[in-house]
N, C-alpha and C positions, 0 to 999 in steps of 0.2 A: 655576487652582486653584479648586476647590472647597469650600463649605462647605454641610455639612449643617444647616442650621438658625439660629438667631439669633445675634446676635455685638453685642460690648458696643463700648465707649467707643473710636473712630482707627481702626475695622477699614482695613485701605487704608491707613494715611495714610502717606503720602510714596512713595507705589507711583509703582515704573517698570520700565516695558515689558510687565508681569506682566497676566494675565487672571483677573480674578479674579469668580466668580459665589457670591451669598450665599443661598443657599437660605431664608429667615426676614427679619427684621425687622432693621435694624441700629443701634445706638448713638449715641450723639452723633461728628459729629464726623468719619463716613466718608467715604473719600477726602480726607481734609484734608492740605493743601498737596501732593499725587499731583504729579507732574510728566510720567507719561505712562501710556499702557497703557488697559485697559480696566474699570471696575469696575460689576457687574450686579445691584443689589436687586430679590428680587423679592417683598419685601413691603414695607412702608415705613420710612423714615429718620426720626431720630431730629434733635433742632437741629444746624445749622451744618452741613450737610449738602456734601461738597465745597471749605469754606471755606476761602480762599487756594489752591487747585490753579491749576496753573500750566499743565496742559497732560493729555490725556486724555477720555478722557469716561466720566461717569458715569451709568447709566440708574436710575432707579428707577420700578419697576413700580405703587408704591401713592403715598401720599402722604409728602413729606416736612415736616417742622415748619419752626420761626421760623428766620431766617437764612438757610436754603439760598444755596450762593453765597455768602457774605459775603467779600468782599473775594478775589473772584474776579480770576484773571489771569491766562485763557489757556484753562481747561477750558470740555469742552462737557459742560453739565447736562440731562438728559430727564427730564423728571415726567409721567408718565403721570394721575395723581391730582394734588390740590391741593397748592400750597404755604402755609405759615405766615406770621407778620409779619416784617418787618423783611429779607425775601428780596433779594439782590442788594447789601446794604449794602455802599457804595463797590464796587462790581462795578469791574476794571478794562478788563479786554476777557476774550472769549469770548463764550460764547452761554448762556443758559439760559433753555429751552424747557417750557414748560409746558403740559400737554394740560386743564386741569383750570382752578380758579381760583388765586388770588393774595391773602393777605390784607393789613393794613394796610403802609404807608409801605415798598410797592414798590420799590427803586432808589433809595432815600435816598442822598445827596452821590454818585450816579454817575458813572462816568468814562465808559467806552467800549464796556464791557459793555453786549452786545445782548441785548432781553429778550422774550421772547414768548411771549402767555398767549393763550390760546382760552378758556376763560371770565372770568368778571369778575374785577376786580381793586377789594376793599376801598377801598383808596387809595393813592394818589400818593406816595413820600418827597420830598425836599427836593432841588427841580432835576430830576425826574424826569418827561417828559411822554409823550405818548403820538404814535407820531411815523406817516408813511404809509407802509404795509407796499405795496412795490413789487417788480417781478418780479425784480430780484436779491435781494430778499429774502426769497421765495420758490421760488428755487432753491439758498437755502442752507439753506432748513428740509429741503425735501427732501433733500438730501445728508447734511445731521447726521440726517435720521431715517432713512436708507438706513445708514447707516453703524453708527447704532445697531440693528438686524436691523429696521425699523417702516415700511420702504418702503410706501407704498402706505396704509397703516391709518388715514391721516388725512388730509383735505385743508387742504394748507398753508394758503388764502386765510381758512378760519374765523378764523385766530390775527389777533390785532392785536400790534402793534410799538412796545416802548416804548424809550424812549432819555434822554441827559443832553441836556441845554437849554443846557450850558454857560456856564450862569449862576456858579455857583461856582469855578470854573477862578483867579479874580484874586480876590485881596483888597480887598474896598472898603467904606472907612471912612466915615458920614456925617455927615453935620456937620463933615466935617473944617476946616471954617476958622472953626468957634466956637473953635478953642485955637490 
């Protein structure tokens, strides 16, 4: 499917198997909770871009806002341009790739969701560290950028690799044996 020009608030969301290309800018919210298929911006997203999909991938040609990804689980994300704050929040798995920078508290409480920026990244969220981008992980960028039509247009090794620390996974009380 096609669309000629800008699109508001969920364009996508809960798409499956459907291809769908947004000719403009899209709303808050696009491909939100998608479970498969393909969806194609080719100008930039609006917050929450993606948030909670489950499976699919979304390309976005410009930049996307605060959130992208947020409580991702399963979708592959492509930012050609920068992302906004709070990106990746609780990520659960999938991939979201980013050709551009990253702004504040990256991968706050992440799970399993793999995250890759090629330029800088603002900062760090809570459990989120920056981990060694090694050759399987390097022949998965190129695959998700093959897949998304970007074969070739970038070399994987620029991107760095960020990931959960696994620090939050348990609950732990301190001072537990003052009470």
């Amino acid at each position: 499917m096609q669309v000629e020009g800008h699109v508001g608030y969920y364009c996508a969301g809960m798409n499956q198997q459907a291809s769908i290309i947004i000719h403009g800018n899209a709303g808050v919210g696009v491909a939100e909770n998608m479970m498969s298929g393909f969806v194609h911006v080719l100008g930039d997203a609006s917050q929450a871009a993606g948030a909670t999909a489950h499976g699919g991938m979304l390309r976005i040609d410009g930049n996307a806002s605060a959130r992208c990804g947020i409580s991702m689980k399963g979708v592959d994300i492509i930012v050609k341009g920068s992302i906004g704050h709070m990106s990746a929040f609780m990520g659960q798995s999938g991939n979201l790739i980013v050709f551009g920078d990253a702004g504040e508290a990256l991968g706050d409480s992440l799970y399993e969701a793999k995250l890759f920026v090629r330029g800088s990244v603002k900062s760090l969220g809570a459990d989120c560290i920056e981990k060694e981008l090694r050759d399987e992980h390097k022949q998965l960028l190129s695959e998700k950028l093959a897949a998304a039509g970007l074969a070739g247009s970038i070399d994987v090794s620029e991107f760095k690799r960020y990931g959960s620390a696994r620090r939050l996974y348990n609950f732990h009380i301190d001072n537990v044996d003052a009470y």
